[in-house]
C-alpha positions in Angstrom: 0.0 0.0 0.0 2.7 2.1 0.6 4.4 2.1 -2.7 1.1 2.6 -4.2 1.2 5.6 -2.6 4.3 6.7 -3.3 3.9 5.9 -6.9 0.9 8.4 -7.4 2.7 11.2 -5.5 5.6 11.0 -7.5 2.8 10.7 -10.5 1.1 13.6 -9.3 4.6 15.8 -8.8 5.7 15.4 -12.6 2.3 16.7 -13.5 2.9 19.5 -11.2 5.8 19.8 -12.4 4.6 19.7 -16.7 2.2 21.9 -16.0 4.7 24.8 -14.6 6.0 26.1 -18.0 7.5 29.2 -16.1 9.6 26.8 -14.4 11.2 25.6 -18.2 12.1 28.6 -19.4 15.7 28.4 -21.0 18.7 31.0 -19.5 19.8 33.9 -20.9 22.6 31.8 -22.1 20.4 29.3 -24.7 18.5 32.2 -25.1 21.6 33.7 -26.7 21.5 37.0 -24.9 25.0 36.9 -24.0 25.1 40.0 -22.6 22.6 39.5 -20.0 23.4 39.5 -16.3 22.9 35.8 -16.3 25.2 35.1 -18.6 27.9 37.3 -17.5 26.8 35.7 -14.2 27.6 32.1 -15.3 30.4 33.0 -16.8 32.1 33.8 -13.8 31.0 31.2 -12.1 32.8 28.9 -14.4 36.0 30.6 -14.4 35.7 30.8 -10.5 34.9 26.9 -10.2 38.2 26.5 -12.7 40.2 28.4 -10.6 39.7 26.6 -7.4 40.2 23.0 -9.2 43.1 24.8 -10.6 44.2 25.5 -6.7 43.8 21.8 -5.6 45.3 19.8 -8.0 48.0 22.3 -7.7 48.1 21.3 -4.1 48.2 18.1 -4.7 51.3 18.5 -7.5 52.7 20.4 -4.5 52.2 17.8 -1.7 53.5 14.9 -3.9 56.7 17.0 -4.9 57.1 17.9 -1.2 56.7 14.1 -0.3 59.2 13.0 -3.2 62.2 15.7 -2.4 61.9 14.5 1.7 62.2 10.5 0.3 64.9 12.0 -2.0 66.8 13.4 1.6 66.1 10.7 3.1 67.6 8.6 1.2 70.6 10.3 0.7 71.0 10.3 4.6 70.8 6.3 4.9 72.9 6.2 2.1 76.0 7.9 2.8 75.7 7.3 7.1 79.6 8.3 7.6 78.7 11.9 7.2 76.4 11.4 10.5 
């Protein structure tokens, strides 16, 4: 019974939902009105996503070089143990 349920409310919620058109409306991007504050909007919200993926994988680069220089020192340590 309670699937049932659940089945016409989901039912009923994409009918809501098709008979919204306001709701479909495209952006001002598809629209092609890039000069609209929703596209310049979007736009920087791209190039400020890029930057912070841009930011961690750099920190990431910069953690593994960090990790491969102390094994580097390390190594050179055991290795030559007479200038201990």
């Amino acid at each position: 019974m309670k699937t049932c349920a659940s089945r016409i409310l989901i039912v009923l919620l994409l009918l809501a939902g098709m008979n919204s058109p306001m709701q479909a409306l495209a952006c001002a991007v598809c629209y092609g009105e890039s000069d609209a504050p929703m596209a310049k909007g979007a736009a920087f919200a791209i190039l400020a996503l890029g930057i912070v993926v841009a930011g961690v994988l750099g920190g990431i680069v910069a953690f593994f070089v960090h990790i491969k220089r102390k094994a580097a020192a390390q190594a050179a340590t055991i290795a030559s143990p007479d200038s201990v």
